[in-house]
N, C-alpha and C positions, 0 to 999 in steps of 0.2 A: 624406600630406605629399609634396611634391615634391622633385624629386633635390635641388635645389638646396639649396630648404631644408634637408633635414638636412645639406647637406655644409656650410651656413652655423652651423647647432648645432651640429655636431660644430668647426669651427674657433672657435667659442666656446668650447667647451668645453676644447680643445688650450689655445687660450688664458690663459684662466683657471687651466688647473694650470702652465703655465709659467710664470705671474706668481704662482703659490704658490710653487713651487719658488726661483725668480727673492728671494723676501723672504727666503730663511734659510729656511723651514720646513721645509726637509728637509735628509739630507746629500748628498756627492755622488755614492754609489750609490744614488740616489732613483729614475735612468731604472730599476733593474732591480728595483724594486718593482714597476713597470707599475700605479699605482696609476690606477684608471680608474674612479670615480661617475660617468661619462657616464650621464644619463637621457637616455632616445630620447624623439622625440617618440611620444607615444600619439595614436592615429589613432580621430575619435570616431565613432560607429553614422553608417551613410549614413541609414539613414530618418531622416525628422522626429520618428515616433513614439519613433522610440529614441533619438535624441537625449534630445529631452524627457524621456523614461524618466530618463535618464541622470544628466542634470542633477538633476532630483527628487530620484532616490534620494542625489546626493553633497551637496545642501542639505542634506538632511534632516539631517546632521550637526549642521547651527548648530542648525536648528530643535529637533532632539532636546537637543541642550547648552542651549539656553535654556530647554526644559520641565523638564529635569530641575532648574535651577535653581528656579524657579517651583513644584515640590512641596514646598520647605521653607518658603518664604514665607508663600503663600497662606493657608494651615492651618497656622500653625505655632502659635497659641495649641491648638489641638486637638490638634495632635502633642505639645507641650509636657505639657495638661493629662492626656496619657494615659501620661507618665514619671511624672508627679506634681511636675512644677517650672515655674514662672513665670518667672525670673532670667531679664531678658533676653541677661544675658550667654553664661548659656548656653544661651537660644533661639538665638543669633545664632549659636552653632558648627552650627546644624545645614544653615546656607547656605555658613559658610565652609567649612566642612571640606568639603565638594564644590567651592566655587573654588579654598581653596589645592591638592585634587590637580591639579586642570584643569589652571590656571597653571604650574604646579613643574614635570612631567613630560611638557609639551608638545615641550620641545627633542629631548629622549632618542628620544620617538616620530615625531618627523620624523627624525632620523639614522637610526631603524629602519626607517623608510619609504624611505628614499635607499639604502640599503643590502639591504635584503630587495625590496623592495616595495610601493606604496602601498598597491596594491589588497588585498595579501593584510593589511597593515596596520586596514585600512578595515573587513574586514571581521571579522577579530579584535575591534577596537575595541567593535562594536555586539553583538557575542557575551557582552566580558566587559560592558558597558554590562547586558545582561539577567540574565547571571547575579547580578549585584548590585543590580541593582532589585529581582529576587526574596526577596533575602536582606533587603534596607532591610526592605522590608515583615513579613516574617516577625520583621522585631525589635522586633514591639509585645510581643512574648511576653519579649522578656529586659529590656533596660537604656539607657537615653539613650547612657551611652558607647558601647555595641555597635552604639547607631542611626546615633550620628557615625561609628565606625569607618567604619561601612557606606555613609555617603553620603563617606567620603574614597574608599575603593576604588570608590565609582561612579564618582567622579571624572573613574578611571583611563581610561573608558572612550571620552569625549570629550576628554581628551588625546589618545588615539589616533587619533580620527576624525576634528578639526580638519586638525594641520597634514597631513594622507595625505588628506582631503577640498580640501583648496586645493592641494597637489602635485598631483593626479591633474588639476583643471583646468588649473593653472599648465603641464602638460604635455602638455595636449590643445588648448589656445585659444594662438594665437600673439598678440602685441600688437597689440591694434586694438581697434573698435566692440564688437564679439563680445564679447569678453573683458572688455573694459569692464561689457559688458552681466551676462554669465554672473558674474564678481567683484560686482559689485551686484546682482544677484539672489539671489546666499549671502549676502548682510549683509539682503536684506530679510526674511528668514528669521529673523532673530532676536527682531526683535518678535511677530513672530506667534507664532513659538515660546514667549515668554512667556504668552503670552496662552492657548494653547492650554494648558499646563502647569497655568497658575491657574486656570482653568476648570473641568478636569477633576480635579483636586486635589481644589476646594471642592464638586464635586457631590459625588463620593464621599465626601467627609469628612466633611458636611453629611446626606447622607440615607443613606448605606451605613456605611461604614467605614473610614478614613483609610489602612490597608496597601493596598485596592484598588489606589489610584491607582498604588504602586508595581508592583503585578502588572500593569496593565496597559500600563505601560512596558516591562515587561520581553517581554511579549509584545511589543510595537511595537517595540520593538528586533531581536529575535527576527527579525519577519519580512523588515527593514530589512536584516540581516545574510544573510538567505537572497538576497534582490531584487540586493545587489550583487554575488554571484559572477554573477548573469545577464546581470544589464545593463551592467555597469563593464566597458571593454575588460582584454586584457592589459596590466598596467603591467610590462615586464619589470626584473627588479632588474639592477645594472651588476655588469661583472665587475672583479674586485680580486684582488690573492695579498697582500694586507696580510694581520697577526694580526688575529684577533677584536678584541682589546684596541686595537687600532691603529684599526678600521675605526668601533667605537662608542663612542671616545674613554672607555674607562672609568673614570678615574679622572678623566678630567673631568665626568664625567656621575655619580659619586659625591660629588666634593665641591660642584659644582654647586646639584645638588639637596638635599643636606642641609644646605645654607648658605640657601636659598629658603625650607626648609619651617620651621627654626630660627626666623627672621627674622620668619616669618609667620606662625607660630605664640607666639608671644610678644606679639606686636605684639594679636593677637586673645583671648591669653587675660590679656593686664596686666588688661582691666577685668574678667573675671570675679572674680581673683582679690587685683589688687589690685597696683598696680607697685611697693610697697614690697617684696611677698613676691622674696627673693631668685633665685630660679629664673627669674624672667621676664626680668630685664634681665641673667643669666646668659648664658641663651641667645640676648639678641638679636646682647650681646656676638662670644657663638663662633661665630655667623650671620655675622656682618659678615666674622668672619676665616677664615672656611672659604671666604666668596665671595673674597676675597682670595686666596687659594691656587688657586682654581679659576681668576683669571684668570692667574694664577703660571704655572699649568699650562695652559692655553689659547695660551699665544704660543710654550711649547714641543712642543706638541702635532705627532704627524706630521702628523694631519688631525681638526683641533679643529672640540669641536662649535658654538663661536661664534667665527670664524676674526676674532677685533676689527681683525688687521692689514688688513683687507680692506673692513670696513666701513665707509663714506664719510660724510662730516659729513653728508649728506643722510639719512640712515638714523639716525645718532642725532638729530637734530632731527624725524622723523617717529613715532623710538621714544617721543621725550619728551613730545610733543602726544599720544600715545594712553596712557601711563600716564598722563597728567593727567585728561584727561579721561575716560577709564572711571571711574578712582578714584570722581571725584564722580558718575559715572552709579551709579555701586553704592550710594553714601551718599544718595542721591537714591531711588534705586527702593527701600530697603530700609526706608528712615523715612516713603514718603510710606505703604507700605501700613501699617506702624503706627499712624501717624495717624487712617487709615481705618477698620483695625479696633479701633483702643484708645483713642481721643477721640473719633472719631464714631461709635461702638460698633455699624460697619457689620459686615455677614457678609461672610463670605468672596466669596462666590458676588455677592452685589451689590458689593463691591470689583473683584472680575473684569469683573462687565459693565464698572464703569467706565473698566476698561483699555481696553478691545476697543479705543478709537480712538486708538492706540496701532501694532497693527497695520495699519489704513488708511495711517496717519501716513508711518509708516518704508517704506512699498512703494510709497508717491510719492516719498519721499525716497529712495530708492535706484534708484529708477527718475528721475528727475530727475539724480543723481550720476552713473549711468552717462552723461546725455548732453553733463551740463556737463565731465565728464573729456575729453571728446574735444575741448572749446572751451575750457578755461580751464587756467590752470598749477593743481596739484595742491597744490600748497602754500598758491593762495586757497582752495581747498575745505576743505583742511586748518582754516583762520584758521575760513571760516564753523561749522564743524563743533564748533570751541572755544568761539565765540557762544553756538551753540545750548545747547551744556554748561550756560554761564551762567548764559543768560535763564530754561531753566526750572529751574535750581534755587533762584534768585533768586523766580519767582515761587512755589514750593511754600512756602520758608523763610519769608514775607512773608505766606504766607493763613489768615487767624482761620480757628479749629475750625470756627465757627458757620457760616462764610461755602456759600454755594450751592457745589456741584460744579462749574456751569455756570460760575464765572469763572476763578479763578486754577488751581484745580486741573484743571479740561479743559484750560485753554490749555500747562499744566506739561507736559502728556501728552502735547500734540500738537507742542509746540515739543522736547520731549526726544530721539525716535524720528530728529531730523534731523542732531544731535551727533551719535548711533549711525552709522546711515546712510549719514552721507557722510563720518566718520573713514575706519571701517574699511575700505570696497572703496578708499577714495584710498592710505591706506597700504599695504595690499596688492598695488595694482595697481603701484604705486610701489616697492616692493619687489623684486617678482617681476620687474617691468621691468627691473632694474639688476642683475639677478643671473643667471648662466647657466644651464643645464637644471638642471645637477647639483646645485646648491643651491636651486630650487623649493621643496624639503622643507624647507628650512630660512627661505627668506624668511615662507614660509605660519608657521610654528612661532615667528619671532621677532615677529610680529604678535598671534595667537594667546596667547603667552604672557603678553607685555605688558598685552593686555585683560583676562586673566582672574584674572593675579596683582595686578593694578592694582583688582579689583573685592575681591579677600579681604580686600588689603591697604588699600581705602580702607576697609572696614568696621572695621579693627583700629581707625583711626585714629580714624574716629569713635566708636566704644565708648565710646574713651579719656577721648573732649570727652563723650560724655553723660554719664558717670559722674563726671564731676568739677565739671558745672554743673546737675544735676539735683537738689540738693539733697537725695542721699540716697533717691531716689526717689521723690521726694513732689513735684517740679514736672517734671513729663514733658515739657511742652511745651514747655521754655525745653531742656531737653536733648534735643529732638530739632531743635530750633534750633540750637544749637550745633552738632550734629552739622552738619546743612545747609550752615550758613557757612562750616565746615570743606570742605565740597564744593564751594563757591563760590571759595573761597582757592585752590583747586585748579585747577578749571576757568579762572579770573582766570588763573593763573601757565601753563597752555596757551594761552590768550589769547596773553600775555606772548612764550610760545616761538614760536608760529607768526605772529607779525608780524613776527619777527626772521630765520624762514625765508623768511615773505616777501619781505621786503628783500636778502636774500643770495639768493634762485635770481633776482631781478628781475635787481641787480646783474651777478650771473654773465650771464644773456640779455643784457645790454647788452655787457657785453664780449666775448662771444662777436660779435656782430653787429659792432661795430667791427672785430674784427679778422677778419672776413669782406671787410666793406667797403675795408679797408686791404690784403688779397689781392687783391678785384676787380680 
C-alpha cells in the first residue's frame, strides 16, 4: 500500500471516531481512552500464485458454510430414518439449527475479528468448524437432539469464518474493479458450495454411511484451517486501552444474541409443536423484548456492536432487500428438494445431479455482477437480484409433481442462483464501501448475518403455512405451496423495497448533480 494511501485510511479512520465521539457516544474524557480499532490496511501475496492461493483458501469460507448447509438437506429422510422419526418438523431443525447459529453469532465474531484479529479468527473458525463436523457424525450413536445440538455448535464455526473471511478482503482490496471482482467471486462460491455439499452427502449416505459425509468435512476443514495460517497475510489486531467488556460490547452481545436465538427458535419450533403450546409464543414474546434492550443498550454503548447512530438509510434499505430475499431463497431451496425426494420419489444423489446447474448458474451471475457493479448504480442490481428471488419461486410453486425436470423446475434453478448472486456481493461491496477500515468487520457481519438469519427464519415461517394448510399431513403438496407463496410474498415485498431504493439513490444523483451544476 502506498504512503498516501494509508495516510488517506488512517484520516478515515481519525475521522470516523471523531464523528463517534462528536454523537454523545462517549464522555468527555473519551480522548484519554485512546480508543483506536484502526484496521491497517493488509498488503496481499505479490505472486499471482499466492494471490490466487489466497483468495481460494478465504472463499472457501462461503463455500464450506454452504456445504455444511447441504449435509442436512440432501439426506435428511436417511438421517431422519436412522433417529427413527419422519416429522418434518423436526427434520427441518436439523438445517435450522445450523442457520439459526450462523445467523445469531455472526456479529459477536466480527467484533472478535476487529479486535483480536481476522486471520487468527479465520482460522479458529475452520478448526471449531471440524471439531463439530466430527462430533455431528459420531451422533448416529446417540440421539436426534444431540444431532441438532451438534449441527447448532457447527454452526459456530462459520459464523466465525464469514464475517473475518470478508474483513480480511475488505482490508486487503481497496474500491474498484478488483474488489468488485474478488467480493463476487465469494458469492459465487456459494452455489457451488451447495452443490458440492449435496453431492457428497448423497454418495456417502446412499452407498457408505451418512456420518462419512460429516468426517470428511471435518477433515476439509481441518486442512482449510492449516492452509490459512500459510497463505492469509498478517492481519494485525488494533491497539485499544478500553475494558474487555467495553471493547466486545458484552452485554450487548448477550442480550443481542439471546433475543436472536429466542425469536428464532420459536418461530421454528411453533410447528413442530404446535403455537398453541404456551412456551412458543412465550418466548417469541421475551425475544422481541430482550432485542429491545439490546437496542436500549446499543445507543449507550462506549463502542456498540451495531453502532444504529451511524447507520445510513442506504444500509437499512440494502439490509431489508437481503432479509427479504434470502428468507424466500431458504423456503425456496428447502421445499424444492422435498418435492424432489418426497413426491417425485427421486434419490438424493439424482436430486443433486439436478442441482449442478445451479453452480454454472451463480458463477456467471457473479461473474457478470462483479462487471455490472462497476456500470450500474448498486441498488438496480439490488431491484434485479429481488426479480430473480421471484421469478424462480413463482416458477417452482406453479410446477405439477408429474411435470418434466427440463421445464419449470431447470429454469427455477437457473433463474435462482442470480437472486443469490448479484444481492450479496452488491450489498456487501455497498457496505464495505460506506464504512471505514475499522468497521470492515462489521459491514461483512451485518451482511452475513441478515442472509443467514433471514434463511432459519424464512423456514420457521414457512413450517408455520405448511402445517396449517397441509391438511394434517395428508395433502403435502398444497403445503409445500403454501410454503412457497409464503416465499413469493417475501421476495414480492423486496421487490417492493428495492424499487423504492431505487428511486431515492436516483433522486439523490439528480440532486447532487444540480447542485454541482449550480456551483459550476
Amino acid at each position: 500500500m502506498s504512503f498516501r494511501s494509508q495516510n488517506k485510511a488512517e484520516e478515515q479512520s481519525d475521522d470516523a471516531l471523531s464523528m463517534h465521539f462528536a454523537n454523545g457516544q462517549s464522555h468527555q474524557d473519551s480522548t484519554h481512552h485512546a480508543i483506536e480499532l484502526v484496521q491497517s490496511h493488509v498488503d496481499k501475496p505479490q505472486s499471482l500464485v499466492g494471490e490466487a492461493l489466497f483468495v481460494t483458501v478465504v472463499c472457501c469460507a462461503q463455500l464450506m458454510t454452504q456445504a455444511g448447509l447441504a449435509l442436512s438437506i440432501a439426506p435428511v429422510d436417511i438421517i431422519g430414518r436412522s433417529f427413527g422419526t419422519t416429522n418434518a418438523g423436526e427434520l427441518s431443525w436439523f438445517s435450522a439449527a445450523y442457520s439459526l447459529t450462523v445467523g445469531t453469532f455472526i456479529l459477536i465474531a466480527g467484533r472478535l475479528g476487529d479486535t483480536y484479529g481476522h486471520k487468527k479468527l479465520f482460522v479458529v473458525g475452520f478448526l471449531w468448524y471440524a471439531l463439530w463436523s466430527l462430533l455431528a457424525g459420531f451422533s448416529v450413536y446417540s440421539t436426534r437432539i444431540f444431532f441438532d445440538c451438534c449441527r447448532a455448535f457447527q454452526g459456530l464455526g462459520p459464523a466465525l469464518l464469514l464475517p473475518n473471511a470478508l474483513g480480511i478482503l475488505g482490508r486487503t482490496y481497496e474500491p474498484g474493479k478488483r474488489k468488485n471482482l474478488v467480493f463476487s467471486f465469494f458469492g459465487a462460491t456459494a452455489p457451488g458450495g451447495f452443490v458440492l455439499g449435496a453431492t457428497f452427502s448423497s454418495i456417502f449416505s446412499q452407498l457408505l454411511w451418512w456420518p462419512w459425509s460429516y468426517w470428511v468435512m471435518a477433515i476439509a476443514c481441518l486442512a482449510l484451517g492449516v492452509a490459512g495460517i500459510f497463505v492469509i497475510p498478517h492481519t494485525p489486531s488494533p491497539k485499544h486501552e478500553l475494558p474487555v467488556m467495553d471493547q466486545l460490547d458484552v452485554w450487548g452481545a448477550i442480550t443481542g444474541i439471546s433475543g436472536l436465538v429466542l425469536i428464532n427458535f420459536a418461530w421454528n419450533q411453533g410447528p413442530v409443536v404446535g403455537w398453541p403450546t404456551p412456551y412458543t409464543y412465550a418466548l417469541l414474546i421475551v425475544g422481541f423484548v430482550i432485542l429491545t434492550v439490546f437496542v436500549f443498550i446499543e445507543f449507550r454503548a462506549t463502542l456498540p456492536l451495531v453502532p444504529f447512530s451511524t447507520l445510513s438509510k442506504d444500509a437499512a434499505f440494502v439490509l431489508a432487500c437481503v432479509a427479504a430475499g434470502w428468507s424466500s431463497f431458504g423456503i425456496w431451496l428447502y421445499y424444492l428438494w422435498r418435492m424432489m425426494e418426497v413426491l417425485r420419489s427421486q434419490s438424493p444423489l439424482l436430486s443433486s445431479a439436478q442441482f449442478v446447474p445451479a453452480a454454472a448458474s451463480g458463477l456467471c451471475a457473479a461473474m457478470t455482477t462483479g462487471y455490472v457493479l462497476g456500470h450500474v448504480k448498486p441498488s438496480y442490481v439490488m431491484l434485479i437480484a429481488m426479480v430473480a428471488f421471484t421469478v424462480g419461486g413463482i416458477l417452482i410453486a406453479t410446477a405439477p409433481v408429474n411435470q418434466t425436470y427440463w421445464a419449470q423446475t431447470f429454469v427455477s434453478i437457473i433463474v435462482m442462483p442470480w437472486g443469490m448472486d448479484m444481492s450479496f456481493p452488491a450489498a456487501t461491496i455497498m457496505l464495505s464501501n460506506c464504512m471505514p477500515l475499522e468497521h470492515q468487520g462489521l459491514a461483512a457481519s451485518l451482511v452475513s448475518t441478515f442472509v443467514n438469519y433471514s434463511i432459519s427464519l424464512g423456514l420457521g415461517f414457512a413450517g408455520t403455512i405448511e402445517t396449517q394448510v397441509n391438511g394434517g399431513g395428508k395433502e403435502i403438496l398444497k403445503g409445500y405451496r403454501g410454503s412457497w407463496y409464503m416465499g413469493i410474498g417475501l421476495s414480492g415485498l423486496g421487490i417492493g423495497v428495492a424499487m423504492l431504493y431505487a428511486l431515492h439513490t436516483s433522486n439523490v444523483g439528480k440532486k447532487d448533480k444540480e447542485e454541482k451544476d449550480v456551483e459550476a
